[in-house]
C-alpha positions in Angstrom: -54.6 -12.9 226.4 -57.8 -15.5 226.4 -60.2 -12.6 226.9 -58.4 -11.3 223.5 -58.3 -14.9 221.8 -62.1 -15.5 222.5 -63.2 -12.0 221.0 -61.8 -12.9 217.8 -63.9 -14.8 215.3 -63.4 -18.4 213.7 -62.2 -17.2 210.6 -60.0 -14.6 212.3 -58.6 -17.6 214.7 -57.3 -19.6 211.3 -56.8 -16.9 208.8 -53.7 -16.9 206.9 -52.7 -13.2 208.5 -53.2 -14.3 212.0 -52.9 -17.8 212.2 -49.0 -17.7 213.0 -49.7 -15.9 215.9 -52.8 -17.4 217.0 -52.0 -20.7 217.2 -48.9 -20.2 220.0 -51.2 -17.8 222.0 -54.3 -20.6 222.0 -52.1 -22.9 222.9 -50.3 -20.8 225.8 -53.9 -20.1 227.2 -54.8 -24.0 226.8 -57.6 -23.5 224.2 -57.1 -26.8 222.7 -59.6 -27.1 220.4 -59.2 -24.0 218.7 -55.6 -24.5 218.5 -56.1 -27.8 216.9 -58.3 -26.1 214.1 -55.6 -23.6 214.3 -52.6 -26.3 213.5 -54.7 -27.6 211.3 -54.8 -24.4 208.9 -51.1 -23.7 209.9 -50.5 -27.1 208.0 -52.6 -26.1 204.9 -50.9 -22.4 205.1 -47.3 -24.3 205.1 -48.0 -26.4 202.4 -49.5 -23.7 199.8 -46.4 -21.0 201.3 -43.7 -24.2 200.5 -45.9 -24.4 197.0 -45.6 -20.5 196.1 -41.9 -20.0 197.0 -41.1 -22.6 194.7 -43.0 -21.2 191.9 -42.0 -17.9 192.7 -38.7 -17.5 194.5 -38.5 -13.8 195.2 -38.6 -14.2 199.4 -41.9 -13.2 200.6 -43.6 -16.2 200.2 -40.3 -18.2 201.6 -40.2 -16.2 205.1 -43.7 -17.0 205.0 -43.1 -20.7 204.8 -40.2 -20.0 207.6 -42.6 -18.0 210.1 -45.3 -21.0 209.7 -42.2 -23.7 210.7 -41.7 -21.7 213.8 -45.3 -21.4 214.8 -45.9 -25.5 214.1 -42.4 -25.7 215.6 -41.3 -28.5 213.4 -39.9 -28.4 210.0 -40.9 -32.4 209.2 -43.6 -31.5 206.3 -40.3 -29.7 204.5 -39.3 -31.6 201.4 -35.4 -31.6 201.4 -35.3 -30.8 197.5 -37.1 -27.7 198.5 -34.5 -26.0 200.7 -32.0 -27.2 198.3 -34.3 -25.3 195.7 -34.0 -22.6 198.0 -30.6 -22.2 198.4 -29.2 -21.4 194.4 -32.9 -20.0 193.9 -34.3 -17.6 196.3 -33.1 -14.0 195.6 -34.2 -12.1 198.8 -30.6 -12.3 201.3 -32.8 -12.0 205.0 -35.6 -14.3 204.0 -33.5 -17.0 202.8 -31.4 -16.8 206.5 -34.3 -17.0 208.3 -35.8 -19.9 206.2 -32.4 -21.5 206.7 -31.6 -20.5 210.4 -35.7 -22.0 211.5 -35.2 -25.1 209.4 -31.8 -26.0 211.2 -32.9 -25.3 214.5 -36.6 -27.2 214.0 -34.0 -29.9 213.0 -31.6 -29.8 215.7 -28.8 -29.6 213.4 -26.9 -27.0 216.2 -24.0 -26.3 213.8 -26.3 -25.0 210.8 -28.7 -23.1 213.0 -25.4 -21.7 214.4 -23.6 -20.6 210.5 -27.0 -19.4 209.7 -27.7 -17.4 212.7 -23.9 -15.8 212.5 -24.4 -15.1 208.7 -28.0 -13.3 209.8 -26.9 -11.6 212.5 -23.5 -10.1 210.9 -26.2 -8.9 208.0 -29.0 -7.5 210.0 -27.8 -7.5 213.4 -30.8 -5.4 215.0 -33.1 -8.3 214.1 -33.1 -9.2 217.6 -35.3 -12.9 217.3 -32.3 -14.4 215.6 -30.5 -13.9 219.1 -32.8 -16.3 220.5 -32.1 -19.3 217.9 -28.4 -18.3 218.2 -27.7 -18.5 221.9 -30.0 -21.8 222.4 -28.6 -23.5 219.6 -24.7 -22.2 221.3 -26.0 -23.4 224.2 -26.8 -26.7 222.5 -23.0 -26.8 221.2 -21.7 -26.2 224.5 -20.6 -22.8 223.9 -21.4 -21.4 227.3 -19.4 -17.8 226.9 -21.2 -17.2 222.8 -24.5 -18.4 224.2 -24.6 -15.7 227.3 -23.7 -13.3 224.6 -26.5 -14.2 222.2 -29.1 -14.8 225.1 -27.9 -11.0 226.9 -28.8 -9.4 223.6 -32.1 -11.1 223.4 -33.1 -10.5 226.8 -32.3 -6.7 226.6 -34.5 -6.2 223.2 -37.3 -8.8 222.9 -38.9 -8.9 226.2 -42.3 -9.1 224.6 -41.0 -12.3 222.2 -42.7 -15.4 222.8 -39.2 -16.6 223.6 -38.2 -14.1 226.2 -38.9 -16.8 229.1 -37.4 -19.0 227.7 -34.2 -17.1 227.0 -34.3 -15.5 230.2 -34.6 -19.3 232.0 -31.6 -20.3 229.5 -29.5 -17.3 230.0 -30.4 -17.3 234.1 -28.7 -21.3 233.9 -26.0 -20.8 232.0 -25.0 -17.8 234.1 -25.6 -19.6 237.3 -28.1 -16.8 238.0 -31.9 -17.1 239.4 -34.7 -15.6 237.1 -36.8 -12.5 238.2 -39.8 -12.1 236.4 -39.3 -9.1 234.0 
């Protein structure tokens, strides 16, 4: 991964099309600097996606604002009068979930990320990712038996998710299993 990271250019590092995925990956491989610059633009990108959804409430630009969230993994630069903006205003049924399913589980608020992750996954169940937020933020409840469920899913789909270690450790402790690397 850092032999692909350092054959991409500057402006490829921080553009708006990669920068969601470049940032975790510099990070992962310890690039620091470049994933500084890269946070950086993520925080620009955030704040102009946040900007456009509100002026244009379709989706797009909300799932965008959502998929730049889970890459800074925090939601603290969200104005609350935005997601409430978001709620009565934005048209697009999956985008708005995942908007609202991110912002609850940046926040911790377990019992939103948990409504917002059913109502996803009863919509769109073969949108694996939401698994993910769903089991850990089950598991965060306590709800050992959902979580498994949740996490098994996961596991058996996404195995080249950023989060698949991360499950797989989770659903490995909850089900008083080891991990094998897979």
């Amino acid at each position: 991964m850092k032999d692909a990271l350092n054959n991409l250019t500057a402006d490829q590092l921080v553009s708006p099309e990669l920068v969601q995925e470049t940032l975790p990956a510099l990070e992962a491989v310890g690039l620091n600097d470049e994933a500084t610059l890269a946070r950086d633009s993520l925080d620009k990108l955030l704040y102009q996606d946040v900007l456009q959804a509100w002026y244009n409430p379709v989706g797009r630009d909300i799932q965008g604002a959502a998929n730049d969230m889970e890459a800074l993994g925090t939601s603290k630069d969200i104005p609350e009068a935005f997601s409430t903006f978001a709620d009565t205003h934005v048209t697009r049924q999956r985008q708005l979930l995942s908007y609202k399913l991110m912002k609850a589980y940046l926040d911790k608020d377990w019992n939103a990320a948990v409504a917002a992750g059913a109502s996803f996954k009863q919509q769109y169940p073969t949108y694996y990712t939401v698994y993910w937020f769903l089991g850990r933020s089950l598991a965060e409840l306590g709800k050992k038996d959902d979580a498994i469920k949740a996490l098994t899913i996961y596991c058996q789909y996404s195995k080249d998710e950023l989060w698949y270690p991360d499950a797989k450790a989770l659903l490995a402790k909850l089900s008083g299993t080891t991990t094998t690397s897979n």
